[in-house]
N, C-alpha and C positions, 0 to 999 in steps of 0.2 A: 729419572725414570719416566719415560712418555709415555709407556701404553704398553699393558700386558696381552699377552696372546694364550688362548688355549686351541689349543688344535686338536681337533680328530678326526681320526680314518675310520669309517667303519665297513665292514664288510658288505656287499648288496645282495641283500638278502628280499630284500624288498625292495618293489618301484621308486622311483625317484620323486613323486609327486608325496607317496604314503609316507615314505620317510621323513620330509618336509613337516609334512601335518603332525606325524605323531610324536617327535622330536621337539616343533616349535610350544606343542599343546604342555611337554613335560617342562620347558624351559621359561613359559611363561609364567609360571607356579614360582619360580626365582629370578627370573630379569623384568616382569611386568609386560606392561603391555608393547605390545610391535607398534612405531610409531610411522613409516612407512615401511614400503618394499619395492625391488623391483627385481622383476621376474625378466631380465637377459633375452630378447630376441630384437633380430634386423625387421618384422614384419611390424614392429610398431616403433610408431617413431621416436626419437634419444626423448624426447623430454612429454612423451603420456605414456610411457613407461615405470612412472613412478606411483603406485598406489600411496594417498596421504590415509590416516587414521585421522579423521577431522576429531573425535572427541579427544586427542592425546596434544593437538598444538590450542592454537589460539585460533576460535573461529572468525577470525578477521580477514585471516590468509585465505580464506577460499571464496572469497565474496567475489575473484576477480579468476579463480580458477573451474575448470568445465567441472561440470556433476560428477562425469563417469573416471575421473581420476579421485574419487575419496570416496572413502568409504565411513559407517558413523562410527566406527568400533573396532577394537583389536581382531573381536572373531570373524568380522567381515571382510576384512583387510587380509588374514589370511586363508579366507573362503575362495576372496578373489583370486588373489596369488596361486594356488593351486588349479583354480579352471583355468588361469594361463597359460602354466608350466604345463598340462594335459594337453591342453589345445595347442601351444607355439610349441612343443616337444623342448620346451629348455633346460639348459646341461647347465645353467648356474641362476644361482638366486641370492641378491642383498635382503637384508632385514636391519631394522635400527631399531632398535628398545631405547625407552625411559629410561629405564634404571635408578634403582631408587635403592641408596643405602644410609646408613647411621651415620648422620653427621657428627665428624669427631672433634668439632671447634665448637659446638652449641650444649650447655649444658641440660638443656630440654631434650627429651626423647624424639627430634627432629630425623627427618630424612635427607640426603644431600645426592642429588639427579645426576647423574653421571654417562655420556652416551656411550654405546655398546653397536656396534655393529657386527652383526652373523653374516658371512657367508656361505652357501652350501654351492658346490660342486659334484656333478655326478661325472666321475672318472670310471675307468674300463676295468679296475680291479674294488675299487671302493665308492664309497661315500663319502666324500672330504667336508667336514665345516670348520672353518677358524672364524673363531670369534676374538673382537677384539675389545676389549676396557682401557675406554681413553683415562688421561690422567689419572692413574691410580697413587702418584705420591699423593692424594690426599685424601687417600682412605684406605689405603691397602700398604703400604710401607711401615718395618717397625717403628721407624720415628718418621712422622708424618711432617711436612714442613710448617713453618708457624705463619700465620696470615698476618696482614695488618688491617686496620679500618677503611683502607684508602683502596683495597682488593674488591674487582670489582664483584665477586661472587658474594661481597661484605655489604658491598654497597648498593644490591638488589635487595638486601632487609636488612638497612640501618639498624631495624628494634628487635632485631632476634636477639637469643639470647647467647650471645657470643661467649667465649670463656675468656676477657676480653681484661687486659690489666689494664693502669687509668692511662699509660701513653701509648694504646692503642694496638698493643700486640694481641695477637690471639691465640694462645695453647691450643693444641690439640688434646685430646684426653685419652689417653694409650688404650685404654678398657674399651672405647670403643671404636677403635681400630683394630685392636683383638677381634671384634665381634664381626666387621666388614670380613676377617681373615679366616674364620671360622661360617662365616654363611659360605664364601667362597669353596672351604674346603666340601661342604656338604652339597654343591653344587655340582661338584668334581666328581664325588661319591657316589651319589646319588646317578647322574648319567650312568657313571660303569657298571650299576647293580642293575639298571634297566634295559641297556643297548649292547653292553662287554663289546667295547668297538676294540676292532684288530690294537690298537694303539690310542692313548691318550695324552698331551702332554700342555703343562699351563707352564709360561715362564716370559721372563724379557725379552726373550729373542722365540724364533720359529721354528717349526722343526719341521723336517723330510723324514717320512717312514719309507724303507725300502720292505716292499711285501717278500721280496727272493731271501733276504738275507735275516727278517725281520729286527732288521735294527732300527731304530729312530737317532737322524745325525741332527743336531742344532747347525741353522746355516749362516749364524754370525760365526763368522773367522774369529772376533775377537774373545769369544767367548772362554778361549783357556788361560788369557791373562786377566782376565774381569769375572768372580766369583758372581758376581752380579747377573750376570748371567745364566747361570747354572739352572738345568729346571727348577722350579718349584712343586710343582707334582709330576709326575709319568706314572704308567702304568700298560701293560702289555698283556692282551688278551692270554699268548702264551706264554708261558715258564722258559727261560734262560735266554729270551732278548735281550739285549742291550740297550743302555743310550751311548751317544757316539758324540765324538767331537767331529768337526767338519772334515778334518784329514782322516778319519777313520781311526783315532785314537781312543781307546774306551774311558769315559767317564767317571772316576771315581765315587763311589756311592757310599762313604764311609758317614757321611755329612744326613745319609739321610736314615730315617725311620721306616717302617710299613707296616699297613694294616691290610686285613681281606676288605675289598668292597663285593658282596655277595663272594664265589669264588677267585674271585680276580684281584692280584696282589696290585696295591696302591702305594706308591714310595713317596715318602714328604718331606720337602728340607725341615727339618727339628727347627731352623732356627725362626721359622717364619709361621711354624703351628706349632709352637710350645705348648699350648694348653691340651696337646692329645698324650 
C-alpha cells in the first residue's frame, strides 16, 4: 500500500482564491499546519515559486534561502499563497502538511509525522483537490506492518518508547490504528457536512467524476481483480450515482455500510471502520 488518495470535486460556487482559503482553514483543524506551497504560474520563476513555512522545518534551511520565499507561519504561508493566486490568476495550487497522527509502534500517547500533499485545481465545471497520504501501511492499514530497531524511522529515537520485543521487532498496536482510521473517517465527514462537494471519494487508487453522467469511475484498471482497491469512502452530493469500474461496470456495494453526513449519504467499507 503506497499512498492513499482522497479526491474531491466541488461545485464553484465560489472564487477560486475563497475556496482555497476557506477549505485550507477547515483542513488545518486535521492535517496541521501547511509546510510549504506553491501557487503554479510561468511569471515567477520554477524555483521562487515555493512559499516555505520557516516555523514547520528546521531554521537552518533558510539561512542560505531569500526572505521573500518563507514565511514565519502556516497562516502566513497561506496569506501569501492566496495574494498569489489573485494576482498570477492561478488555476492550480500544491500544499504540503506535517501531518501528525497516533503512532502505532510507541506505547506512549506519541505522534507519528506523515507527509500529505493538497492539490487544488480550478477546472471549468468544479473545484478539484486530491489530497494525497504518503505511506499509510503504517498507520492507516488493518494490520500495519511490524518495524525492526534497524528502521530508520526507529533509528531517529533510539529511546522512544517502542512496543519493541528483546530481538528487536516492533508491534504495532491495532487500538491505535483504529484511532488513525477513525480521525480519517471524521475527516471525510466532517468536509461533506461543510462543503456537500458534487463528489467525494478516499481509496488506493483515483477516481474521475463525470458531471453529465454523475458517476465517479476508479482509473486503476486493476481495480476489479484487486479488492484492495475498492473505495474506501465515496459519497455523492446527489441520490442514485454511482461508482464505476474503469470500463464502465458498476461497482458492487454490498461490502459497504452508510451513514448521513449532514444530508448527504457517506458509504464506508465495514471492513476498515468497524467501530461505526
Amino acid at each position: 500500500m503506497d499512498r492513499l488518495y482522497w479526491d474531491i470535486y466541488a461545485v464553484n460556487t465560489e472564487d477560486f482564491p475563497t475556496f482555497i482559503d476557506r477549505t485550507s482553514s477547515h483542513l488545518h483543524i486535521y492535517l496541521g499546519d501547511v509546510r510549504e506551497a506553491v501557487a503554479h504560474t510561468d511569471q515567477i520563476s520554477k524555483y521562487g515559486r515555493v512559499i516555505y513555512n520557516q516555523q514547520a522545518w528546521d531554521t537552518d534551511k533558510f539561512k542560505e534561502i531569500k526572505d521573500e520565499v518563507t514565511q514565519p507561519n502556516h497562516y502566513d504561508v497561506i496569506k501569501e499563497t492566496i495574494l498569489r493566486v489573485n494576482k498570477y490568476k492561478c488555476d492550480k495550487v500544491d500544499m504540503g502538511y506535517v501531518g501528525r497522527w497516533k503512532n502505532p509502534y510507541q506505547i506512549a500517547d506519541t505522534h507519528l509525522p506523515t507527509g500529505i500533499t493538497i492539490s487544488y485545481e480550478k477546472r471549468p465545471e468544479c473545484h478539484f483537490i486530491r489530497t494525497v497520504f504518503f505511506s499509510p501501511e503504517h498507520w492507516f492499514n488493518l494490520q500495519c506492518k511490524p518495524l525492526f530497531r534497524t528502521d530508520p524511522i526507529v533509528e531517529k529515537e533510539p529511546k522512544g518508547s517502542w512496543n519493541m520485543n528483546p530481538v528487536g521487532l516492533i508491534a504495532p498496536k491495532p487500538e491505535k490504528s483504529a484511532a488513525n482510521r477513525r480521525a480519517m473517517f471524521n475527516i471525510v465527514s466532517d468536509f461533506i457536512k461543510e462543503f456537500r462537494p458534487a463528489f467525494t471519494g478516499l481509496g488506493l487508487s483515483q477516481f474521475y467524476f463525470n458531471f453529465e453522467s454523475g458517476n465517479a469511475y476508479l482509473t486503476d484498471n486493476e481495480a476489479k481483480e484487486r479488492e484492495d482497491l475498492l473505495p474506501l469512502i465515496f459519497s455523492f452530493r446527489e441520490d442514485g450515482n454511482r461508482p464505476m469500474f474503469s470500463d464502465s461496470t458498476e461497482i458492487p456495494i454490498d461490502n459497504f455500510d452508510n451513514t448521513l453526513a449532514r444530508d448527504q449519504r457517506m458509504f464506508f467499507d465495514r471492513r476498515y471502520f468497524e467501530f461505526l
